[in-house]
C-alpha positions in Angstrom: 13.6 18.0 13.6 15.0 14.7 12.7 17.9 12.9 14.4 21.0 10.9 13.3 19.1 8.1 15.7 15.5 7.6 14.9 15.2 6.6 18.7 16.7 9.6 20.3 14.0 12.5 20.1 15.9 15.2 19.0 17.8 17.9 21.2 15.9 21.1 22.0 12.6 20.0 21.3 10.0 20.8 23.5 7.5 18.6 24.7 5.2 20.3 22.1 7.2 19.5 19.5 7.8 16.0 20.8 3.8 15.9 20.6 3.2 17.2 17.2 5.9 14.6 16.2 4.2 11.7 17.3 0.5 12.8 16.2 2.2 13.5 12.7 3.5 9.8 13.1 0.0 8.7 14.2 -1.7 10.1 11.5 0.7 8.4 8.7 -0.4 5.4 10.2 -4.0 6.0 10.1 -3.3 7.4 6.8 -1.9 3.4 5.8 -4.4 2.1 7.6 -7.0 3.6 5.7 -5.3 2.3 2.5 -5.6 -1.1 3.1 -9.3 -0.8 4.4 -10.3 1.2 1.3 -8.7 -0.8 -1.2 -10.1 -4.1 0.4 -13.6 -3.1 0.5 -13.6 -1.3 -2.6 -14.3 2.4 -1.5 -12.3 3.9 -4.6 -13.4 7.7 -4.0 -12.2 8.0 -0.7 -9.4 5.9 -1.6 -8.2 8.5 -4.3 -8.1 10.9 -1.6 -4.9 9.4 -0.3 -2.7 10.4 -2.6 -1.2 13.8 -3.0 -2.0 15.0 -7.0 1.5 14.3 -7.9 2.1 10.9 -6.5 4.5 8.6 -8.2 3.7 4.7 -7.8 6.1 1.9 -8.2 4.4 -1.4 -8.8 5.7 -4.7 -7.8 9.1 -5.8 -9.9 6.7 -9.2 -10.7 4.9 -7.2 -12.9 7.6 -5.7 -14.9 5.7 -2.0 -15.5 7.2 1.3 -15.3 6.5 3.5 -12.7 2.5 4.8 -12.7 1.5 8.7 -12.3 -1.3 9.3 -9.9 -3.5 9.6 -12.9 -2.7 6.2 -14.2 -2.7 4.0 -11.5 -6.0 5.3 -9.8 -7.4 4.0 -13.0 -5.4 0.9 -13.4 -6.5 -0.7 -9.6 -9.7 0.1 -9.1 -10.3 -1.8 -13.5 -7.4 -4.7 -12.0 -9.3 -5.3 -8.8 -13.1 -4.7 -9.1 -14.1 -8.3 -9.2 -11.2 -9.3 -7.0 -11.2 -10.8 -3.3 -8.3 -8.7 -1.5 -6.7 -8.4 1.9 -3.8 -6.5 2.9 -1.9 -6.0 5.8 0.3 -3.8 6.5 2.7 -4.0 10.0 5.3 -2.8 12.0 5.4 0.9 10.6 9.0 2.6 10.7 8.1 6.4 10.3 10.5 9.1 9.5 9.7 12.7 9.6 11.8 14.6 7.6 10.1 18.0 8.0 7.3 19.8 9.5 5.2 18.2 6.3 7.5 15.1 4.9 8.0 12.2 5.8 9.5 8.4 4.8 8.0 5.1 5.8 8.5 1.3 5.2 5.4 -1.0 6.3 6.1 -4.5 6.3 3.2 -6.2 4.0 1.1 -9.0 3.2 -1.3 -9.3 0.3 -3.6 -11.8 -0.7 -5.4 -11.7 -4.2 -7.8 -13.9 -5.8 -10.2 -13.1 -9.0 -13.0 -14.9 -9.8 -13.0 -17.7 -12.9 -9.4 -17.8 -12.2 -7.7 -21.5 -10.3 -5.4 -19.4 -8.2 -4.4 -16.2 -6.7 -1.8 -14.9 -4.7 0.2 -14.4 -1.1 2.9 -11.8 -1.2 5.0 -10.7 1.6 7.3 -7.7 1.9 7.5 -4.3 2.0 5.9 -1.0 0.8 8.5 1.8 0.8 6.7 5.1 0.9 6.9 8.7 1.2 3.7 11.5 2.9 3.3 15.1 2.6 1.5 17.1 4.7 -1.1 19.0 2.3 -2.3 22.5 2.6 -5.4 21.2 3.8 -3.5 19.7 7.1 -3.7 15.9 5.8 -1.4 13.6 5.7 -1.3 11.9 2.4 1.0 9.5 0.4 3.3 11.1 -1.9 5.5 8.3 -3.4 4.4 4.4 -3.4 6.7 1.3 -3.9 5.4 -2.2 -3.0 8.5 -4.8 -3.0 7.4 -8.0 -2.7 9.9 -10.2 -1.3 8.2 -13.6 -2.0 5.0 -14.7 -4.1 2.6 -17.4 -3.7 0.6 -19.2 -5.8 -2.2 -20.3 -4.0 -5.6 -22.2 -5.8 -8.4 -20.2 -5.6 -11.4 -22.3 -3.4 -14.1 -20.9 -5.3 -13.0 -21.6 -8.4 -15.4 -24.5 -10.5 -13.2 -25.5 -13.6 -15.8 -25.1 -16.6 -15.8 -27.5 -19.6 -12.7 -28.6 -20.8 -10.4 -27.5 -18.4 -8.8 -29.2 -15.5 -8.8 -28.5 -11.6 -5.1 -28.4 -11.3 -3.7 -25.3 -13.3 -7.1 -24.5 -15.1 -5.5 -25.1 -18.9 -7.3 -27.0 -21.4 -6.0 -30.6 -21.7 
């Protein structure tokens, strides 16, 4: 199925095949695009649903944490960003399928975080490296999860209002 040149279809497919290949492809992106909508607006059941049961998610090197089981980190985002403003991007999609139900992926990524009562957030740029299986129920779903952030940001946070006794430039107590 695959070829030594990700831009050469492969020889001996059909046009079928051809087909199949690129709705599998489409469907990997809907699948990211999803990801990014759900997180943003919160939607944590259907954002569960994304992941295959035995995911394994690699969160930024920033953060310094081992790697997360599905279990863990579907409880760890939806506790970290609850009260959180959030948008994320994700562009420029290079899709691999490896099988008739595998594939790789590398989305170049933006992310911008800010939680409330806090004087700034973040802006991170780079990359989420990723792998999808197809699931017995014919969906597409994210198997493997690593979000390498190439550069960080600290940006302030507009809406924060420093309380008493702390400062509007790095919100620490004089």
């Amino acid at each position: 199925m695959t070829s030594s040149n990700p831009e050469v279809p492969p020889a001996g497919d059909s046009s079928s095949d051809l087909a199949q290949q690129l709705w599998d492809i489409e469907q990997i992106k809907q699948l990211k695009a999803r990801y990014f909508r759900l997180i943003d607006t919160k939607d944590w059941d259907a954002w569960r649903d994304l992941f295959t049961e035995d995911c394994v998610h690699h969160l930024p090197a920033e953060l310094n944490a081992p790697p997360q089981t599905n279990a863990e980190y579907l409880e760890l985002v939806p506790r970290q960003l609850a009260d959180a403003f959030t948008t994320h991007h994700g562009h420029m999609p290079e899709i691999t399928l490896l099988g008739p139900a595998e594939a790789s992926g590398v989305w170049a990524m933006f992310d911008y975080v800010l939680y409330p009562g806090r004087p700034a957030g973040i802006k991170g740029y780079g990359h989420y490296h990723e792998t999808y299986r197809k699931c017995d129920d014919g969906k597409w779903r994210i198997s493997s999860k690593r979000n390498q952030r190439l550069r960080v940001d600290e940006v302030p946070n507009p809406r924060w209002a420093p309380t008493p006794g702390t400062q509007r430039t790095g919100g620490k107590a004089p």
